[in-house]
MDAnalysis code that builds the backbone (N, CA, C; Angstrom):
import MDAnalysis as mda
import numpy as np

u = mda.Universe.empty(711, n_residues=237, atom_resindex=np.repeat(np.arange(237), 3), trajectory=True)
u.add_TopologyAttr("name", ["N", "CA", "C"] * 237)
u.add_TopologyAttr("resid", np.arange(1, 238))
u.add_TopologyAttr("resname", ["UNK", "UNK", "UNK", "UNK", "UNK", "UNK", "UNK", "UNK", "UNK", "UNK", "UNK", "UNK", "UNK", "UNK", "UNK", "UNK", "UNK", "UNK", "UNK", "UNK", "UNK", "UNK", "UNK", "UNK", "UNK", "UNK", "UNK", "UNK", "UNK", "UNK", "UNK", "UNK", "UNK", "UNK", "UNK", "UNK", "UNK", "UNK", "UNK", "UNK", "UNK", "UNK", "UNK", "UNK", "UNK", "UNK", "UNK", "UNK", "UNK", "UNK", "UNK", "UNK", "UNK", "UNK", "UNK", "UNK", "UNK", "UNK", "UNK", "UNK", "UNK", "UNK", "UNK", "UNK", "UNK", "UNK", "UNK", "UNK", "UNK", "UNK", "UNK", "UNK", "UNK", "UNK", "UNK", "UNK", "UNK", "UNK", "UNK", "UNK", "UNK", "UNK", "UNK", "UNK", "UNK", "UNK", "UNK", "UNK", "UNK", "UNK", "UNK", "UNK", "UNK", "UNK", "UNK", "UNK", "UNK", "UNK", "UNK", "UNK", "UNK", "UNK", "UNK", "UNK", "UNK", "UNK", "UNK", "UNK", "UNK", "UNK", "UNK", "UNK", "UNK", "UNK", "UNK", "UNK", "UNK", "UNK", "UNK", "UNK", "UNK", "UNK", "UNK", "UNK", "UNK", "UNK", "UNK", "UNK", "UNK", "UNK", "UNK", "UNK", "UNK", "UNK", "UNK", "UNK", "UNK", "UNK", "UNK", "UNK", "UNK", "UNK", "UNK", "UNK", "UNK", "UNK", "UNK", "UNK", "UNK", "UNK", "UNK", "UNK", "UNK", "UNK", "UNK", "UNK", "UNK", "UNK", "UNK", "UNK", "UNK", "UNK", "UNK", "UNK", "UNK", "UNK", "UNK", "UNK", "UNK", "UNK", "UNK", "UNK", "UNK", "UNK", "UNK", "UNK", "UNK", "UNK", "UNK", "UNK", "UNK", "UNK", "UNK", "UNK", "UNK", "UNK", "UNK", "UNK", "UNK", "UNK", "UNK", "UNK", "UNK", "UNK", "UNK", "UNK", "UNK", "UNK", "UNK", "UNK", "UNK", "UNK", "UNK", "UNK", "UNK", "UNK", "UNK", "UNK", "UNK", "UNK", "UNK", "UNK", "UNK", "UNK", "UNK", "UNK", "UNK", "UNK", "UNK", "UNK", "UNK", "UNK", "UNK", "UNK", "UNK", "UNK", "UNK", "UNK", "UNK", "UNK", "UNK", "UNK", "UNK", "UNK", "UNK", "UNK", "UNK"])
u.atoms.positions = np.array([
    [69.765, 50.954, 12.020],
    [68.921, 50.060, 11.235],
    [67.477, 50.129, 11.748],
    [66.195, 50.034, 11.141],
    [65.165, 50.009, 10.812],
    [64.349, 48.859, 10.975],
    [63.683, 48.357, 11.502],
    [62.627, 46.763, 11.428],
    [61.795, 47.520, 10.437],
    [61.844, 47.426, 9.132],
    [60.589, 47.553, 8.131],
    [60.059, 46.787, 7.235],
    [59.038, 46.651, 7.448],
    [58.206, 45.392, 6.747],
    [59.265, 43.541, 6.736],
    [59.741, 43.305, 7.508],
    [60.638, 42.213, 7.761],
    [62.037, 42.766, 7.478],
    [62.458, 43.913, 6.898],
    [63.932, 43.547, 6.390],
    [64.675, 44.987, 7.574],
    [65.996, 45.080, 7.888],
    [66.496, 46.122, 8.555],
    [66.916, 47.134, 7.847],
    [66.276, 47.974, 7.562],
    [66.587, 48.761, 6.603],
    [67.112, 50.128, 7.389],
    [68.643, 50.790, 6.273],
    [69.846, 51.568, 6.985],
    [68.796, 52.579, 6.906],
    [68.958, 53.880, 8.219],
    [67.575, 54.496, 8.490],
    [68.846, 56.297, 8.654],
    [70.163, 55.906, 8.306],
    [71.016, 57.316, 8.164],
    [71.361, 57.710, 6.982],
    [72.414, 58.823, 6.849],
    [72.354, 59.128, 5.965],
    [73.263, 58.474, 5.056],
    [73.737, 58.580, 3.528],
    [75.166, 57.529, 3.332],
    [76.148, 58.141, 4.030],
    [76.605, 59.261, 4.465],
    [78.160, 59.347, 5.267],
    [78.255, 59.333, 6.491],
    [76.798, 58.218, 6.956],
    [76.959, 57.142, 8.311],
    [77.232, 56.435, 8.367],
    [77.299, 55.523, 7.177],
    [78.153, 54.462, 6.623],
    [79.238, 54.480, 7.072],
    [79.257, 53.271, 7.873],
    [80.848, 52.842, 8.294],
    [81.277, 52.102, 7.089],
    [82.625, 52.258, 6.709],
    [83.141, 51.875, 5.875],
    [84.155, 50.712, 6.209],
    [84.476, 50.545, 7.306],
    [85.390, 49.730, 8.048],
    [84.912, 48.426, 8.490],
    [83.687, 48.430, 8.579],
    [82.616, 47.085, 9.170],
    [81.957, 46.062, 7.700],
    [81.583, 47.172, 7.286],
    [80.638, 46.247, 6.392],
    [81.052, 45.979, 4.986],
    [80.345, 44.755, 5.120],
    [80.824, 43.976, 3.702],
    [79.962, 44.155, 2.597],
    [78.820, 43.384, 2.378],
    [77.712, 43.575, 1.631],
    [77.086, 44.836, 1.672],
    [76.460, 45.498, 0.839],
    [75.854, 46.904, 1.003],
    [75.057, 46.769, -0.476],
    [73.829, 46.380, 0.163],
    [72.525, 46.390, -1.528],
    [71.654, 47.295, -1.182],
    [70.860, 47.101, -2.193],
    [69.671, 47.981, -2.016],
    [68.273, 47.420, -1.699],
    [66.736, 48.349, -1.107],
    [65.636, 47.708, -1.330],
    [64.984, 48.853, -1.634],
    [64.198, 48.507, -2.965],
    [62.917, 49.283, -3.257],
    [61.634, 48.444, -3.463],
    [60.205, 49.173, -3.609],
    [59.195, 48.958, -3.583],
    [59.200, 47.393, -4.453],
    [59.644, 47.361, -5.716],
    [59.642, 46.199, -6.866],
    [60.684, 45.028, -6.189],
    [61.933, 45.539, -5.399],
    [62.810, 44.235, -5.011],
    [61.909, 43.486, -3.990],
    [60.992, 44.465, -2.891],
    [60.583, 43.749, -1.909],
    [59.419, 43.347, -2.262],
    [58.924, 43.270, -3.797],
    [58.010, 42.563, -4.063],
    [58.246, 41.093, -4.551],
    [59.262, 41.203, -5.537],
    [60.687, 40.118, -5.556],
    [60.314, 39.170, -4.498],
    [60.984, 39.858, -3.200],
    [61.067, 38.327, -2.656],
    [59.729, 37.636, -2.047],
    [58.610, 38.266, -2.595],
    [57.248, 37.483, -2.126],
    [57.447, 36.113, -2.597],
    [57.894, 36.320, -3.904],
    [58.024, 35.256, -4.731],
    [59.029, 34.446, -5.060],
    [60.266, 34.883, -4.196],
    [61.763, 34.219, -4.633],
    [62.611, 34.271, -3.016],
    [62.397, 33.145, -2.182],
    [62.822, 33.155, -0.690],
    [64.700, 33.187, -1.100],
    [65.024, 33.050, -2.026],
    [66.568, 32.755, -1.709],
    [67.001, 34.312, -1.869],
    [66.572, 35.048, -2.483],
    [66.180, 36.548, -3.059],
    [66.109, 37.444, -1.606],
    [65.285, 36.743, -0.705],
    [64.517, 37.253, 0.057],
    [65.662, 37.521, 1.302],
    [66.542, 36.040, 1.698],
    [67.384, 35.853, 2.607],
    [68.652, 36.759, 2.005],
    [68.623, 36.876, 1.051],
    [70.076, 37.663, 0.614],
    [70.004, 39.092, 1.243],
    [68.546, 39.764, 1.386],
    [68.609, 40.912, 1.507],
    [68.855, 40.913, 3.107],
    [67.823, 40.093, 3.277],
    [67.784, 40.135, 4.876],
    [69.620, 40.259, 5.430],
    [70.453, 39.427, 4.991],
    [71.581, 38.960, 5.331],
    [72.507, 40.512, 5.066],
    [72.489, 41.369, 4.282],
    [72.894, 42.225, 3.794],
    [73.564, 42.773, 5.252],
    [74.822, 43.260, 5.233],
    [75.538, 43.958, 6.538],
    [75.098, 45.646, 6.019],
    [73.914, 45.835, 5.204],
    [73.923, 47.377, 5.238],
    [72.520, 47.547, 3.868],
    [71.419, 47.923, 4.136],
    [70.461, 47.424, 3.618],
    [69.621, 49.111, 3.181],
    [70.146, 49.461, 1.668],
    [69.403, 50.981, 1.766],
    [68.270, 51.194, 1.432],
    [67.629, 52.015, 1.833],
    [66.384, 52.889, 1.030],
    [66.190, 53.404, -0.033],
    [66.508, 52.519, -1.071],
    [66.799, 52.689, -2.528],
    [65.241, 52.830, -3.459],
    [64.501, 54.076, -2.923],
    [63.243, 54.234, -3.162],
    [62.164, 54.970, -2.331],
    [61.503, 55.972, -2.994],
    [60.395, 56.867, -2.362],
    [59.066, 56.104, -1.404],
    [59.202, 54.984, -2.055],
    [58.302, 53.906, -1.593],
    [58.141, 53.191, -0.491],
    [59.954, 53.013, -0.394],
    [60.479, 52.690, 1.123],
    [60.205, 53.978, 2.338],
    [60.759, 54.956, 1.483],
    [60.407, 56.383, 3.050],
    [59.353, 56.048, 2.977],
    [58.082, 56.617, 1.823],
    [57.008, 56.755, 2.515],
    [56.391, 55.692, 3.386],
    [56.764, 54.165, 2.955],
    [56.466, 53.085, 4.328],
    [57.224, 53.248, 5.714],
    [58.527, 53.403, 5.811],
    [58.625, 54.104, 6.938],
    [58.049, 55.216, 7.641],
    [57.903, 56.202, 6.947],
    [56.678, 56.954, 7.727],
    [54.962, 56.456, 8.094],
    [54.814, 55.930, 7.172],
    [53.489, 55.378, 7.548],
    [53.546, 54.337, 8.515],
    [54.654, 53.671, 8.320],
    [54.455, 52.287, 9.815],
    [54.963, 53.055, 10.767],
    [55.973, 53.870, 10.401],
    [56.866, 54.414, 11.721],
    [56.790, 55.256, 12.000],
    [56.360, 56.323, 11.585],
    [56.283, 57.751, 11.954],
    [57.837, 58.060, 11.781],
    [58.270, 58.020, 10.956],
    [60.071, 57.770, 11.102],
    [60.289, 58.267, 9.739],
    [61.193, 59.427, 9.719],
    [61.586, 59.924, 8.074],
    [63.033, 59.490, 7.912],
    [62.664, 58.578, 6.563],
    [64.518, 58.400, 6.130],
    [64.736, 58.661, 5.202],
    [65.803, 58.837, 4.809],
    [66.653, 59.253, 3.514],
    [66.689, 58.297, 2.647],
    [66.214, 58.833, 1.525],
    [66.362, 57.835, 0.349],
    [67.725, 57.516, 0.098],
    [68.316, 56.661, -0.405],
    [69.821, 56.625, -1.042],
    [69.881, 55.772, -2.275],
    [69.939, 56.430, -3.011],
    [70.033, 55.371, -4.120],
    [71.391, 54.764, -4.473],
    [71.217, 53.999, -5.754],
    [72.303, 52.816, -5.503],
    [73.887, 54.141, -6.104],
    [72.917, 55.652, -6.809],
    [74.250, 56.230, -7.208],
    [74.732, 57.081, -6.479],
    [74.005, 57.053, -5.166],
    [73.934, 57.729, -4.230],
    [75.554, 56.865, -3.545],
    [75.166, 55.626, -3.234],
    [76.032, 55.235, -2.307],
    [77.799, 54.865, -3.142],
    [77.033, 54.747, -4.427],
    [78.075, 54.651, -5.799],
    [79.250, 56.073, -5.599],
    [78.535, 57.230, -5.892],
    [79.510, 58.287, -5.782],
    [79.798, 58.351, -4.050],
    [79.624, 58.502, -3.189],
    [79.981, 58.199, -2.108],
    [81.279, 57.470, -1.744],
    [81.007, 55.752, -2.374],
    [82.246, 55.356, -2.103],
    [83.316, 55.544, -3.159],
    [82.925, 56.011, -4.024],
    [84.188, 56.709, -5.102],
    [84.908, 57.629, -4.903],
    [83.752, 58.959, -3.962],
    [84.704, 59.527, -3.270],
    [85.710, 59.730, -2.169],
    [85.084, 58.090, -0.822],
    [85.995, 57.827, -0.279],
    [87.190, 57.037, -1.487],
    [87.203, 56.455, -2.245],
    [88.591, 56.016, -2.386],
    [89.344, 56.865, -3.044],
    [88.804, 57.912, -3.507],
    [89.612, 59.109, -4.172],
    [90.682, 59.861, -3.042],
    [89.550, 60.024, -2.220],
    [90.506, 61.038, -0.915],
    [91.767, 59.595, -0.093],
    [91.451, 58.683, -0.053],
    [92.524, 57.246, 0.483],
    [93.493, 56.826, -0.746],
    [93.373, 57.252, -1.913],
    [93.729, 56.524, -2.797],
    [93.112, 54.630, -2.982],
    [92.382, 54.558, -2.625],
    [91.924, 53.139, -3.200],
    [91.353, 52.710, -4.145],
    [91.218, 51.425, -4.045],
    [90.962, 50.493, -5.452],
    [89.403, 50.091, -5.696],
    [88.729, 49.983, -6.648],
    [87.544, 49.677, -7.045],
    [87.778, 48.182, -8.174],
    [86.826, 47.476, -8.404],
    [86.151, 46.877, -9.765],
    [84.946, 47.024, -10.235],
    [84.880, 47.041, -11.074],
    [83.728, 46.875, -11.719],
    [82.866, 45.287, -12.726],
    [82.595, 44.818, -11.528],
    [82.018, 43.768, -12.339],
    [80.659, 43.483, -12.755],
    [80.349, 43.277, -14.516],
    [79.173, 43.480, -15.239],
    [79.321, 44.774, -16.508],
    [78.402, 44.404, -17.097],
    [77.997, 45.380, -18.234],
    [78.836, 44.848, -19.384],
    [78.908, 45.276, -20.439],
    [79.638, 45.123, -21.635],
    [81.065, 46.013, -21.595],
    [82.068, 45.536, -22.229],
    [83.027, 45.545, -22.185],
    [83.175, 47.705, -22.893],
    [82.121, 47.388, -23.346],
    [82.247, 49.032, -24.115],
    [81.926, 49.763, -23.018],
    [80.505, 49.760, -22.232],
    [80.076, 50.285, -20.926],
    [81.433, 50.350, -20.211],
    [81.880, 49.550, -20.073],
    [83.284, 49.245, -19.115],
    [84.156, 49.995, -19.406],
    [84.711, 50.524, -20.913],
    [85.326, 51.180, -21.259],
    [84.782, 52.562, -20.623],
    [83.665, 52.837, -20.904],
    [83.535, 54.476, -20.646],
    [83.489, 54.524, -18.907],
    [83.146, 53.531, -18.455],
    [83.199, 53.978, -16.988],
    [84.962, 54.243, -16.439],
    [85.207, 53.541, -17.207],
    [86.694, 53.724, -16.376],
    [87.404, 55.175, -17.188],
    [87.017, 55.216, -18.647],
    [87.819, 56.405, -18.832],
    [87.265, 57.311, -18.335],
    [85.696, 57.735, -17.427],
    [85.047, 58.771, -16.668],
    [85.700, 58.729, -15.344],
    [86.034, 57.633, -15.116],
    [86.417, 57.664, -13.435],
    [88.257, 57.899, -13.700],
    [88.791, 57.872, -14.622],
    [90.487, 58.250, -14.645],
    [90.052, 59.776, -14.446],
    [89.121, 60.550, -15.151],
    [88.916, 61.949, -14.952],
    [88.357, 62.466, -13.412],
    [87.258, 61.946, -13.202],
    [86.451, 62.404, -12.165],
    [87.543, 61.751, -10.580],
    [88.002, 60.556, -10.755],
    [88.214, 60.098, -9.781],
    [89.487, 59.790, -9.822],
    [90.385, 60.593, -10.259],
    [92.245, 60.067, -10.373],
    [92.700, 59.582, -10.009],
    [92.597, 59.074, -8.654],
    [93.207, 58.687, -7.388],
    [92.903, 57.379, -6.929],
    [91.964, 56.935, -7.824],
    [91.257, 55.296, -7.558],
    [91.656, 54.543, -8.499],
    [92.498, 53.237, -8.339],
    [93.349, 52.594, -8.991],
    [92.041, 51.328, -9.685],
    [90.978, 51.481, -11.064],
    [90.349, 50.792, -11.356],
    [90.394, 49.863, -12.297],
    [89.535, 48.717, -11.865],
    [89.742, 47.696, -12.824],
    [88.834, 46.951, -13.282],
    [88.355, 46.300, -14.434],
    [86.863, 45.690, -14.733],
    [87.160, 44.267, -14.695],
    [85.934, 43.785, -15.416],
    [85.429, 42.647, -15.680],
    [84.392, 42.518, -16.407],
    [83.920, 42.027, -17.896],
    [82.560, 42.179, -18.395],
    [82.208, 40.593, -18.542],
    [81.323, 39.878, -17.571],
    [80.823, 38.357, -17.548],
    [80.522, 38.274, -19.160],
    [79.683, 37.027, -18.940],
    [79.545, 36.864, -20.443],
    [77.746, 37.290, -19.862],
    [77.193, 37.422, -20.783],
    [75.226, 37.526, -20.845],
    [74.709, 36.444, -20.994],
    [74.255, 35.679, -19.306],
    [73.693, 34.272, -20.002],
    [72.725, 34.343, -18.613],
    [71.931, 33.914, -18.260],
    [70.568, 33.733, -17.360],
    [71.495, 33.027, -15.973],
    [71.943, 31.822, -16.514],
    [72.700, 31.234, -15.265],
    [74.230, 30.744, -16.223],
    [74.997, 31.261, -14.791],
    [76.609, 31.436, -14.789],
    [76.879, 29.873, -14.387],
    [78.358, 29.387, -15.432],
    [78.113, 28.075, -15.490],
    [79.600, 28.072, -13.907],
    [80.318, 27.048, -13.279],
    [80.712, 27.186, -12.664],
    [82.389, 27.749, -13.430],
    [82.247, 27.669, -14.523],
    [83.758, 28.073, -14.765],
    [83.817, 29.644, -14.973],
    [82.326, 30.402, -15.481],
    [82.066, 31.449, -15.372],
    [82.249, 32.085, -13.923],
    [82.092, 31.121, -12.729],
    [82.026, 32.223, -11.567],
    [83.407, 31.963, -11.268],
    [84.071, 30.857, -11.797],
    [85.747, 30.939, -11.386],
    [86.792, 31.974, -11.771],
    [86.226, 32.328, -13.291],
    [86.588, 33.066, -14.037],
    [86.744, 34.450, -12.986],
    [85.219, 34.557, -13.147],
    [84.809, 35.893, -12.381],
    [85.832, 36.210, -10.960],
    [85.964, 35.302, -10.524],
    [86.390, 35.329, -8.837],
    [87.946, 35.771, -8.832],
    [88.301, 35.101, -10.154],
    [89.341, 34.909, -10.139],
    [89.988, 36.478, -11.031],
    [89.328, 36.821, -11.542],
    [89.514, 38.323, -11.969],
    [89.355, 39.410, -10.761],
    [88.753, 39.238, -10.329],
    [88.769, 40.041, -9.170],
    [89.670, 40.356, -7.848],
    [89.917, 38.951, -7.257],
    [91.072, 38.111, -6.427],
    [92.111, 38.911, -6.813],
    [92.522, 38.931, -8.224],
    [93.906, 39.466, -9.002],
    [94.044, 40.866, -8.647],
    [93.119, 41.448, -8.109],
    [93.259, 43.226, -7.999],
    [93.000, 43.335, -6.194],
    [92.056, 42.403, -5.729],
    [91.994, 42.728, -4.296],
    [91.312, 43.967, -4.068],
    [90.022, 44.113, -4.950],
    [89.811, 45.688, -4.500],
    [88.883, 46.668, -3.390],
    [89.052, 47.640, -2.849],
    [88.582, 47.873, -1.788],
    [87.291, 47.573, -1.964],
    [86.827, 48.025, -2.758],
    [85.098, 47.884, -3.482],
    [85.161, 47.358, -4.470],
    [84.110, 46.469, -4.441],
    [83.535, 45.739, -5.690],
    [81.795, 45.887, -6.191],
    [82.034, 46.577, -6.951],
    [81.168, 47.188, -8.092],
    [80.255, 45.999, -8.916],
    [78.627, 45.725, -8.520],
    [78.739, 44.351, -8.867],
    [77.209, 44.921, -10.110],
    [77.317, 44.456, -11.265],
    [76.004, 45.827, -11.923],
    [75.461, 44.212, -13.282],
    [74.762, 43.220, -12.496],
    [74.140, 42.270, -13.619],
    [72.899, 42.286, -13.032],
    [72.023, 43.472, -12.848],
    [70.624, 43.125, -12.464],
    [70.119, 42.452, -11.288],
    [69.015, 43.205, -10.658],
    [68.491, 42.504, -9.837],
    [67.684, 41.092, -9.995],
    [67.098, 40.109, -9.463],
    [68.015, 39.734, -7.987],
    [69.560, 39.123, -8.237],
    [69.739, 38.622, -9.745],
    [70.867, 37.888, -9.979],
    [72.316, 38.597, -9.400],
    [72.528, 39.957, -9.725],
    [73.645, 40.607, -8.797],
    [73.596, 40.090, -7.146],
    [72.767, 40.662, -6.445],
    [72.748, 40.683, -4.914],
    [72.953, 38.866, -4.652],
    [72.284, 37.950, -5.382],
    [72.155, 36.656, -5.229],
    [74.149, 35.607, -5.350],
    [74.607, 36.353, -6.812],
    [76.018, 36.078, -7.163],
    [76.731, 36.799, -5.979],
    [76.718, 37.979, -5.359],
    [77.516, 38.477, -4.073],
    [77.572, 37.506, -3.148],
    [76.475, 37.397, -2.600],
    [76.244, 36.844, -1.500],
    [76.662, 35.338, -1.367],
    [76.707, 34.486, -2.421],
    [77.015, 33.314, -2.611],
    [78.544, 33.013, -2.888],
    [79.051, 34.425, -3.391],
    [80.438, 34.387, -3.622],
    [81.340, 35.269, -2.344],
    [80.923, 35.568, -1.474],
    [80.885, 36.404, -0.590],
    [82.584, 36.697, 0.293],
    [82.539, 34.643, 0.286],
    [83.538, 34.041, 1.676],
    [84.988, 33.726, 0.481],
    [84.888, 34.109, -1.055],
    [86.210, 33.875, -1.550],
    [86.396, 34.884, -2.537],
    [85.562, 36.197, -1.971],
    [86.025, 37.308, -2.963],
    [86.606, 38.216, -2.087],
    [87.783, 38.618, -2.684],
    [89.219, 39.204, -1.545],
    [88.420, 40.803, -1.740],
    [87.920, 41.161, -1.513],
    [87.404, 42.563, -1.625],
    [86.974, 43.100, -0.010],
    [87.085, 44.303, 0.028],
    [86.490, 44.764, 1.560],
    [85.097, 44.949, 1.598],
    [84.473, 45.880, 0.718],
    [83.249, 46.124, 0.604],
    [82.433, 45.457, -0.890],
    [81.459, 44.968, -1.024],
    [80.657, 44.400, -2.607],
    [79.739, 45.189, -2.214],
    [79.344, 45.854, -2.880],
    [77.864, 46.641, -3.599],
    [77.548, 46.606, -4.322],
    [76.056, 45.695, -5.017],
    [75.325, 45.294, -6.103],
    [74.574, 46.930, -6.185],
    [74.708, 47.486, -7.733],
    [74.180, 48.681, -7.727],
    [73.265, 48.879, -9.156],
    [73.576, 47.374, -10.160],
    [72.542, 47.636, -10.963],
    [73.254, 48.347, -12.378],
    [71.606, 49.217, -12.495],
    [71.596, 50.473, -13.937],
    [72.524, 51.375, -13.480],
    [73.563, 51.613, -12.311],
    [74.033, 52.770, -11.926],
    [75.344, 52.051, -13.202],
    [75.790, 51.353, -13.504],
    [76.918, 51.123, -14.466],
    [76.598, 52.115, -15.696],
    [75.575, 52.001, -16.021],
    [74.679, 52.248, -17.384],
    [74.919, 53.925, -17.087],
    [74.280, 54.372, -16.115],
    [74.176, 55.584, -15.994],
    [75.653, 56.632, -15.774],
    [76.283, 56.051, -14.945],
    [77.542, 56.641, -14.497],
    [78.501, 57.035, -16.288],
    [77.901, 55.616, -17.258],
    [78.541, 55.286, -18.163],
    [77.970, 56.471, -19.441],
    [76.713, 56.950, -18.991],
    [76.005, 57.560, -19.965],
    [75.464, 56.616, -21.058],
    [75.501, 55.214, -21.015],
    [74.874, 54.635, -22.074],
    [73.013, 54.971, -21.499],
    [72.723, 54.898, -20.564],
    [71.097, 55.265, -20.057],
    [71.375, 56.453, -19.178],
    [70.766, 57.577, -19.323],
    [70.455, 58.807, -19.135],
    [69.464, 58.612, -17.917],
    [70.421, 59.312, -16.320],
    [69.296, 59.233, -15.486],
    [68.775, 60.466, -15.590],
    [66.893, 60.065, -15.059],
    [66.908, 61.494, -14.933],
    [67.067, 62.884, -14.203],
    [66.738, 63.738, -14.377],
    [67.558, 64.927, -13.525],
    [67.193, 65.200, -12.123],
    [67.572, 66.127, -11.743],
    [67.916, 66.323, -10.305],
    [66.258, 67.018, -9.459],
    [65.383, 67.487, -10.980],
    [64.439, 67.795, -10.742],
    [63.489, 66.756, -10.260],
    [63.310, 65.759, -10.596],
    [62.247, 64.483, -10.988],
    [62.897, 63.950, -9.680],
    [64.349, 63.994, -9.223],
    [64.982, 63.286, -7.872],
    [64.280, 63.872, -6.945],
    [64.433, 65.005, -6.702],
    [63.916, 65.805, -5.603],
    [62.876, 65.738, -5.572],
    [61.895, 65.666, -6.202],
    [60.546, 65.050, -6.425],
    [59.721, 64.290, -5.918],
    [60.953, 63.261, -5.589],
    [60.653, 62.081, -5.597],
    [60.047, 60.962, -6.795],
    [60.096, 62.086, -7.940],
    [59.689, 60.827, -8.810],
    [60.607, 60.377, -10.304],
    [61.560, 59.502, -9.938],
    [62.489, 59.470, -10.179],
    [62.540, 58.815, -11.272],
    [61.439, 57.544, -11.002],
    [60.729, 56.743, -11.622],
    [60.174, 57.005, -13.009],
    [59.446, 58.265, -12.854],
    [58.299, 58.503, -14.096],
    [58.741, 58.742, -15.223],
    [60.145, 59.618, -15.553],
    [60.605, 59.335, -16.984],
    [61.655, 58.629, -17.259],
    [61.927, 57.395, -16.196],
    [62.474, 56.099, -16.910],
    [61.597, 55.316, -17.404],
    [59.778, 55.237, -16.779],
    [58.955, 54.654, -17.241],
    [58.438, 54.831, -18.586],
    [58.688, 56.377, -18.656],
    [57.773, 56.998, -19.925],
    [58.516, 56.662, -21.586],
    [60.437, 56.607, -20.780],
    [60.976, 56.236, -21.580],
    [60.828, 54.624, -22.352],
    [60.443, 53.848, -21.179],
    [60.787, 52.297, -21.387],
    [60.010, 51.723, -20.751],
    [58.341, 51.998, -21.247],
    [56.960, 51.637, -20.554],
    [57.307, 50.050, -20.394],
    [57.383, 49.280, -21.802],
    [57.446, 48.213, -21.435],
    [58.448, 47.306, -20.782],
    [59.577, 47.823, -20.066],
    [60.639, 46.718, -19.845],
    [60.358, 47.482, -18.312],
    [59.616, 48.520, -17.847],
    [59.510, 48.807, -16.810],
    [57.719, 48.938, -15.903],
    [56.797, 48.094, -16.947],
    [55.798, 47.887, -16.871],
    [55.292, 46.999, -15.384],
    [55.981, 46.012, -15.463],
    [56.060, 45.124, -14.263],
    [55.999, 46.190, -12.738],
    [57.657, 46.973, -12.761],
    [57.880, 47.265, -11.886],
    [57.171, 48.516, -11.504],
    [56.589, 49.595, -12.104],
    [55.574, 50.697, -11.779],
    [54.255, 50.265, -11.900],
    [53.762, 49.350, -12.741],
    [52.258, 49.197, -12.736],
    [52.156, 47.950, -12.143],
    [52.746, 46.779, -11.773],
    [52.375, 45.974, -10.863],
    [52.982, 46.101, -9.398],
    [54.142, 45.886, -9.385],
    [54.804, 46.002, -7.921],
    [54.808, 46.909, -7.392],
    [54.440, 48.085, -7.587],
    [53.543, 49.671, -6.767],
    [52.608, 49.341, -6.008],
    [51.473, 48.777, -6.941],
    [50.399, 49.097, -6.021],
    [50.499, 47.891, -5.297],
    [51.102, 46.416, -5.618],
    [51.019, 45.781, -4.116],
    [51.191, 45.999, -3.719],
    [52.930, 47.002, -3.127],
    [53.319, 47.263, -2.169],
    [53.031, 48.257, -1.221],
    [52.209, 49.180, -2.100],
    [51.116, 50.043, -1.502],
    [50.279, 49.374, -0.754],
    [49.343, 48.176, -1.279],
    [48.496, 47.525, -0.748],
    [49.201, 46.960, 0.767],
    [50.329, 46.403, 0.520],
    [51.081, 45.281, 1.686],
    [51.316, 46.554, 2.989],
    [52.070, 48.172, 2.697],
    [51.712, 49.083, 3.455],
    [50.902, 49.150, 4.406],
    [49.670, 49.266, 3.549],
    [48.046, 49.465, 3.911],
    [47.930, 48.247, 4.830],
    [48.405, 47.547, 4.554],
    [47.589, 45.616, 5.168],
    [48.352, 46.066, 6.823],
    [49.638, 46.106, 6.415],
    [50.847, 46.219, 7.854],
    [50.032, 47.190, 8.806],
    [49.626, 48.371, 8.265],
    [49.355, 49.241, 8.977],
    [48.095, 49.127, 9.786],
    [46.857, 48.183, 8.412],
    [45.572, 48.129, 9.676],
    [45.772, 46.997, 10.542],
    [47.191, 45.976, 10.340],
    [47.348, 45.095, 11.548],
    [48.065, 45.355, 12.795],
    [48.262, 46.832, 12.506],
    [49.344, 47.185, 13.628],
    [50.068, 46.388, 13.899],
])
């Protein structure tokens, strides 16, 4: 782990990942850790995280600039296929909780192909801003019923990482990983882009180009603060 910019951020690669220890496993990029300037309960979730990735070009390059320290990006489908392929080779169990029930459909009939050996199961919440308490009983209680090694948690940032963490101490699961658009993508309903633009590092630019405005916030505002907040860390040593 990493001291960067307040949070401990995982500084190996994903198949350093102990799989046996940790519970929580989210992500931080440039836009989440702008997030919690403005949202402290947001803020403590990450901090609290038993495994905290570099889910962003934004994050290495601040580690190198504060630290002289190169890390590996991992994104959330990074750590997604990872643990799919540990439960393939163990035979274990996954859920998937979030997305629409159709999304849900195609992820699981992709993972009966790709991943045979992983005994999966969903859940699609309902779409509402805040989950009423019979909604998270519901939820808990769908999950509980399968016990699964991983739990697959994909309703958006901060509200995913925030519902984990709060549900943490009565969800029978070994590992929760809030992972987001990776539902979407794995699912093919949103098209990531290719392997070219990854390596790149700019991974970013034609999800933006695709969806200027629902991704306006997060490339044209929360960039350059966090560029700026970089810059600030660095001339305070």
């Amino acid at each position: 782990m990493k001291a960067l910019l307040g949070f401990k951020v995982f500084d190996g690669s994903v198949e350093d990942i102990d799989l046996s220890t940790n519970r929580i496993i989210n992500t931080i990029n440039p836009h989440s850790y702008c997030m919690t300037k403005k949202d402290e309960e947001f803020k403590q979730v990450l901090k609290n995280s038993d495994i905290l990735l570099p889910d962003g070009i934004g994050i290495v390059w601040a580690s190198k600039m504060l630290h002289k320290q190169s890390i590996k990006k991992i994104a959330g489908f990074d750590i997604f296929l990872f643990l799919m392929k540990h439960l393939n080779a163990t035979g274990g169990s996954c859920f998937f909780l979030g997305a629409s029930q159709a999304t849900l459909a195609l992820i699981k009939a992709k993972t009966a192909r790709e991943f045979p050996n992983v005994t999966v199961n969903t859940y699609s919440p309902p779409y509402k801003k805040i989950f009423s308490k019979e909604d998270n009983n519901l939820m808990i209680k769908n999950v509980n019923a399968h016990t699964p090694n991983v739990l697959f948690v994909g309703m958006t940032a901060p509200k995913q990482e925030k519902w984990a963490y709060e549900h943490k101490v009565v969800l029978k699961a070994d590992i929760i990983c809030s992972i987001g658009a990776v539902f979407d993508f794995y699912a093919g309903t949103v098209k990531r882009p290719s392997a070219f633009w990854i390596n790149l590092g700019l991974e970013w630019l034609p999800r933006f180009l695709k969806e200027p405005k629902r991704l306006a916030e997060r490339n044209l505002v929360s960039t350059p603060k966090f560029v700026f907040e970089v810059i600030r860390h660095k001339i305070k040593g």
